[in-house]
N, C-alpha and C positions, 0 to 999 in steps of 0.2 A: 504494500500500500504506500501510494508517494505522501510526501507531507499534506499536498491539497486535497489528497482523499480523506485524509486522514483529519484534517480541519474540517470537511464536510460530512463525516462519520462521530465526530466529537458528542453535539449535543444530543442526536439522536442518542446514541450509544448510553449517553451519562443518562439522558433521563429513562430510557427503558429500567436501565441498574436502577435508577432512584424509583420507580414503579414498584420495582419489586424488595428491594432492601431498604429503601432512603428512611428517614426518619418524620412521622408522622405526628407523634403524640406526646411531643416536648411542651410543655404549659404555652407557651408564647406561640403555639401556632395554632391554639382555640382562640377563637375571636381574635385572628390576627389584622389588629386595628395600627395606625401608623404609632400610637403613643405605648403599643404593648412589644409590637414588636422594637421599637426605639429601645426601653426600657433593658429588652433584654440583649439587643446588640451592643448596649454600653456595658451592661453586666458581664459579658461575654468575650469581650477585649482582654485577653492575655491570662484566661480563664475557663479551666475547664465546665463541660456540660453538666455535670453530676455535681458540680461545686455551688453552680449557679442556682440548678432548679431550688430548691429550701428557699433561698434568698427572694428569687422572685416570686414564688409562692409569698411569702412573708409580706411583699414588699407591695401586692395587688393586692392585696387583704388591707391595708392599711393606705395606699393609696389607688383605691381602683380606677379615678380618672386624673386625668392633666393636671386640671384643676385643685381637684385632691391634694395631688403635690406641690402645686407651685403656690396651694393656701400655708402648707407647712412649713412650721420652724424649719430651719438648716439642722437641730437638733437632733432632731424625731427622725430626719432622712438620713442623718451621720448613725443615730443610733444603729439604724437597720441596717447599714452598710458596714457596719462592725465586723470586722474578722474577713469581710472579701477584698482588703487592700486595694490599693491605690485609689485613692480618698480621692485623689482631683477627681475621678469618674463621676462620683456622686455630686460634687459641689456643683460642677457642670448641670450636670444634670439638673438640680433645684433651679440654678441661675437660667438655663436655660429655659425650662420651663414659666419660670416666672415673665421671662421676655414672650413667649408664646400667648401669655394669662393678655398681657399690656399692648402690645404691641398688634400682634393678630385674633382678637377677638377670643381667646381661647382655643383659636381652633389650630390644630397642627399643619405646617404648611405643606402642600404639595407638589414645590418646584425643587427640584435640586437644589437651586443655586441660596434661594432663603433656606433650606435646611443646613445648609453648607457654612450658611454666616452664625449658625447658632455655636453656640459653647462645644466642645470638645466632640463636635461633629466632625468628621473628614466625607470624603469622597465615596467612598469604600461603604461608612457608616451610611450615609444619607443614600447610596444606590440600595443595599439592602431593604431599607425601609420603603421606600418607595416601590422596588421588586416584590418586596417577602405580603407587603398591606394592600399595595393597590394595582400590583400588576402590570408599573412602568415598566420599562423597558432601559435600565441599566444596569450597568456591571460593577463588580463588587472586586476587591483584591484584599483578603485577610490573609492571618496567616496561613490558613490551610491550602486556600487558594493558589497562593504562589508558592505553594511547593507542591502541588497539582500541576503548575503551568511547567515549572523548573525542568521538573521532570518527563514530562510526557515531551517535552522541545525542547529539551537538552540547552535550558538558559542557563550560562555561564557566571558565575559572581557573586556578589553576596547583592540578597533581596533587597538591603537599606542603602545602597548607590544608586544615585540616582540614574545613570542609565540603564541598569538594570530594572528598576522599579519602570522605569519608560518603556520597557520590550514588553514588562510582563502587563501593561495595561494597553498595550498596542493588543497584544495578545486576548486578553479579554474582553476587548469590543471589536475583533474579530468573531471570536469564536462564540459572541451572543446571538440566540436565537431570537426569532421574532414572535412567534407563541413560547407559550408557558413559561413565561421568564421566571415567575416566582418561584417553580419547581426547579427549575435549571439550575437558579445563583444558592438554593437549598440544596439542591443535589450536587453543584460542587463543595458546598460545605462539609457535608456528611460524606464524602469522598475522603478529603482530607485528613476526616477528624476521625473514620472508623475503619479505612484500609489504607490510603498513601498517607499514613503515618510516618513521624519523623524517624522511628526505630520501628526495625520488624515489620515493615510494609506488606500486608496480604494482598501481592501484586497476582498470583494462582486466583484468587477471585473479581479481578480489578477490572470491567467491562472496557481498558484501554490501555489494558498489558499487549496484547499484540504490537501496537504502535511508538510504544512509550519509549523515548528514548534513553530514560536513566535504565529501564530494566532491558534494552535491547542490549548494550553497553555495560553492564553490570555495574552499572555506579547509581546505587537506590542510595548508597550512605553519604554519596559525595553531593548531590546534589540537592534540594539546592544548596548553595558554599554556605559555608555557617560564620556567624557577625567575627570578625578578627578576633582574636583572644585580646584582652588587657587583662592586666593586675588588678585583682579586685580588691580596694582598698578597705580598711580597718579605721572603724572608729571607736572611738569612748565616751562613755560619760558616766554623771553619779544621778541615779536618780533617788530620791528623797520622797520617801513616804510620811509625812507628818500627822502625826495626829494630836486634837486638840483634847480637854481631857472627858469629853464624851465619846470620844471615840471616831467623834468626823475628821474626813482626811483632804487634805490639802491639794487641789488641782489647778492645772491651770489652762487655759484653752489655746491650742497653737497658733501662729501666727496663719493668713489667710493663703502663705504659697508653704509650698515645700511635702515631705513626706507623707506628712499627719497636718496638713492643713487645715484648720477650723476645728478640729477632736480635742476631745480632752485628755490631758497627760500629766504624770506626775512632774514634778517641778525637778529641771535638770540644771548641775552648773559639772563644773569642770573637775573633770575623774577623781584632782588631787586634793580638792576643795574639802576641809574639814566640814562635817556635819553639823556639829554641833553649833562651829560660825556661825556656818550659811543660817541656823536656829536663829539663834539672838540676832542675826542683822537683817531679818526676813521678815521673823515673824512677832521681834520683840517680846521673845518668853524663853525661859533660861529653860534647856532640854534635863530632863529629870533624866533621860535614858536615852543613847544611842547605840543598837544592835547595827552592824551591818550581815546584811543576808546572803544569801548565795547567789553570783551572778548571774547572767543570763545572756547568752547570746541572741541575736535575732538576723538571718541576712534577707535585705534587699533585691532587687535588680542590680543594684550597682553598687554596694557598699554591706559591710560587715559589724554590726552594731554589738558591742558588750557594751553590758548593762550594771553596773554598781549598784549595787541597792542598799540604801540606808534608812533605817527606820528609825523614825524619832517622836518619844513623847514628850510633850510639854508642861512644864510644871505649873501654868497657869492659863488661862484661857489668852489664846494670842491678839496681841492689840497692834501688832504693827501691818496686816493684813485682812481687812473689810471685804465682806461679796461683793463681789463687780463682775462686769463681763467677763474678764478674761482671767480672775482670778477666786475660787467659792473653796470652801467648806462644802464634803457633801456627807452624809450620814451613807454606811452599809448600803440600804436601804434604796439609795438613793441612784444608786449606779446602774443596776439594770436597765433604766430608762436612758442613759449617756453614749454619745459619741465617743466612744474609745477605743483606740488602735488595739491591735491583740494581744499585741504581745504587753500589753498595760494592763488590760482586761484579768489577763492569765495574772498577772501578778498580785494585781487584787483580788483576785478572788483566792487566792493560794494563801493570803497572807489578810485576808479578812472573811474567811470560811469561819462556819459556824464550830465546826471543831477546833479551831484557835481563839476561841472565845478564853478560854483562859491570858493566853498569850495577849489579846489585845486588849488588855485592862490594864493601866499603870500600876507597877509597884507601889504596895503600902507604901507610906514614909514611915521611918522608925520614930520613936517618942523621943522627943528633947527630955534630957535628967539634969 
C-alpha cells in the first residue's frame, strides 16, 4: 500500500476499529454538551482516564452547569481539584468560565477562534470540543494523537519543536474526514490511549499495523523521539505546621501563579530557618514545643521537592497573625472543604488524624514551686 493509499485507508480503517473496540461509556460522552465535554478535556490534559473519571463525576455533581461554576468561589473549585495536580487547569477553568457567564451570555461559544481566546484553551482543546459536542469539523493533536501520527509516518523529532509539531498538524487536517468527525478525533484518542501506547504497543490488534511505519521498521520504542533528557532539579524547604492552643492550624493561600497557585498551604521559609524564630517573629507567641517530623519528598514535572516539616505549639493564642485572605487559622474540621495540594493534604491529615488526638494537644505545663 503506497502512503496515499494509505492516507485514504486511515479514517475508514480507524473508525471501523473504533465501531467495534472505541470507547463509549466514559461519563463525558453522556450528554456530551460543549461545557461537559470542555470540563473533561481540561481534566484530561496530562492525565490518565481512570484518574479523571471520580473527579469528574464529583465535579458534575456539584457543578452540573456553566453557570454553576462560574457562580463558585475559586474555593469550592480548588477544593474538588485537590489531589488531580496542576492547579492552573482549574483556575483557568473558573476564570474562564466566568468570562463565558459576562461576556457571552452564559452560553458557551461555538467558533474556534473565541474558544481559542479563553483561558488555558489551545487548539487541540477547542477542536475536540467542538468535534466531541457539536460535530465541527476539526482536528485535534494530544498526546496520544501525535504519537499515533509519529508512528504510523514515520515523523522524525521530538513532538514539542516546532516543526515537528507543524508536520504533525499538517498531518491531521489531512487525514480528517468529512463525516463522523466526533467519532474519528475519539477514535484516535482511544487509539492512543488503549493500543499505540507509549510502552508495549498492541500493534497485532492495531486496524493500521499493516501501514504503520514505526512497526514496518521496528522502531514502536523510538518513535515518537522523547522530550531531550535535562537534570531534574532539587529543591527544599521547611514547612511549618502551627498550631494555636485549640488546636487550629496555620495556613496560608498561595500566591495566584506558580505550582499550587490560589490552594492553601502550610506556611514555608527556608530549609535552615529555625522554627521556633520563624514562631515569635510570625506569629508573636513564644512556641511551648517544636517536634520536627519526618520529611517528605514530593516530585513535579520538573522539579524534586523535600519537604521539612516542623510542628509547633504555641504557648499563647497568637496575636501577630489575624484571618485574612491569604493568611486563617482553620480548625480539623475545617479542611475537608479547602483547596489543598496533596501532598499538604496527606500531611495533615497524617499529623491531625483522629488517632493522634493525643499527640495534638499541648503539653501540660509543670506547676511553679
Amino acid at each position: 500500500m503506497t502512503l496515499a493509499e494509505f492516507d485514504d485507508r486511515f479514517a475508514p480503517a480507524l473508525l471501523d476499529w473504533f465501531d467495534r473496540h472505541g470507547r463509549k461509556d466514559l461519563p463525558w460522552q453522556q450528554q456530551p454538551t460543549p461545557y461537559r465535554v470542555w470540563v473533561s478535556e481540561i481534566m484530561l490534559q496530562q492525565t490518565q482516564v481512570a484518574v479523571v473519571i471520580p473527579y469528574f463525576t464529583r465535579f458534575m455533581a456539584r457543578f452540573p452547569a456553566l453557570l454553576d461554576l462560574a457562580d463558585a468561589p475559586l474555593d469550592a473549585v480548588l477544593a474538588l481539584w485537590s489531589g488531580l495536580g496542576y492547579y492552573a487547569r482549574a483556575r483557568h477553568l473558573h476564570q474562564a468560565a466566568r468570562l463565558i457567564r459576562d461576556q457571552h451570555q452564559g452560553v458557551f461559544p461555538h467558533d474556534r477562534q473565541t474558544i481559542e481566546s479563553l483561558p488555558g484553551i489551545g487548539r487541540s482543546t477547542a477542536g475536540a470540543i467542538l468535534s466531541l459536542a457539536l460535530g465541527q469539523r476539526h482536528p485535534i493533536l494530544d498526546g496520544n494523537v501525535r504519537r499515533v501520527f509519529a508512528r504510523c509516518f514515520g515523523v522524525e523529532g521530538w513532538p514539542g519543536q516546532a516543526a515537528v509539531q507543524s508536520r504533525l498538524w499538517e498531518l491531521a487536517e489531512e487525514l480528517m474526514p468529512v463525516e463522523r468527525v466526533g467519532a474519528y478525533n475519539q477514535a484516535l484518542m482511544d487509539l492512543g490511549a488503549t493500543l499505540c501506547t507509549r510502552a508495549r504497543p498492541g500493534c497485532d490488534r492495531c486496524p493500521l499495523a499493516a501501514s504503520c511505519v514505526a512497526r514496518c521498521q521496528g522502531r514502536q520504542s523510538e518513535l515518537p523521539q522523547a522530550r531531550p533528557a535535562k537534570p531534574v532539579p532539587r529543591r527544599e524547604t521547611l514547612m511549618i505546621l502551627a498550631r494555636d492552643p485549640r488546636g487550629a492550624v496555620l495556613l496560608e493561600r498561595c500566591p495566584p501563579v506558580g505550582i499550587w497557585g490560589g490552594l492553601w498551604s502550610l506556611p514555608q521559609t527556608a530549609p535552615d530557618r529555625d522554627p521556633a524564630q520563624w514562631c515569635r517573629e510570625r506569629t508573636g507567641a513564644e512556641p511551648l514545643r517544636v517536634e520536627m517530623r519526618p520529611a517528605r519528598r514530593h516530585s513535579f514535572s520538573h522539579f524534586t521537592l523535600t519537604m521539612r516539616i516542623a510542628e509547633i505549639w504555641a504557648i499563647a493564642p497568637p496575636v501577630g497573625i489575624a484571618d485574612a485572605d491569604s493568611k486563617r487559622w482553620f480548625s480539623p474540621d475545617e479542611l475537608a472543604g479547602l483547596g489543598l495540594p496533596a501532598p499538604i493534604r496527606s500531611i495533615l491529615a497524617d499529623l491531625t488524624a483522629p488517632a493522634n488526638a493525643d499527640s495534638n494537644q499541648p503539653p501540660a505545663q509543670e506547676e511553679t514551686r
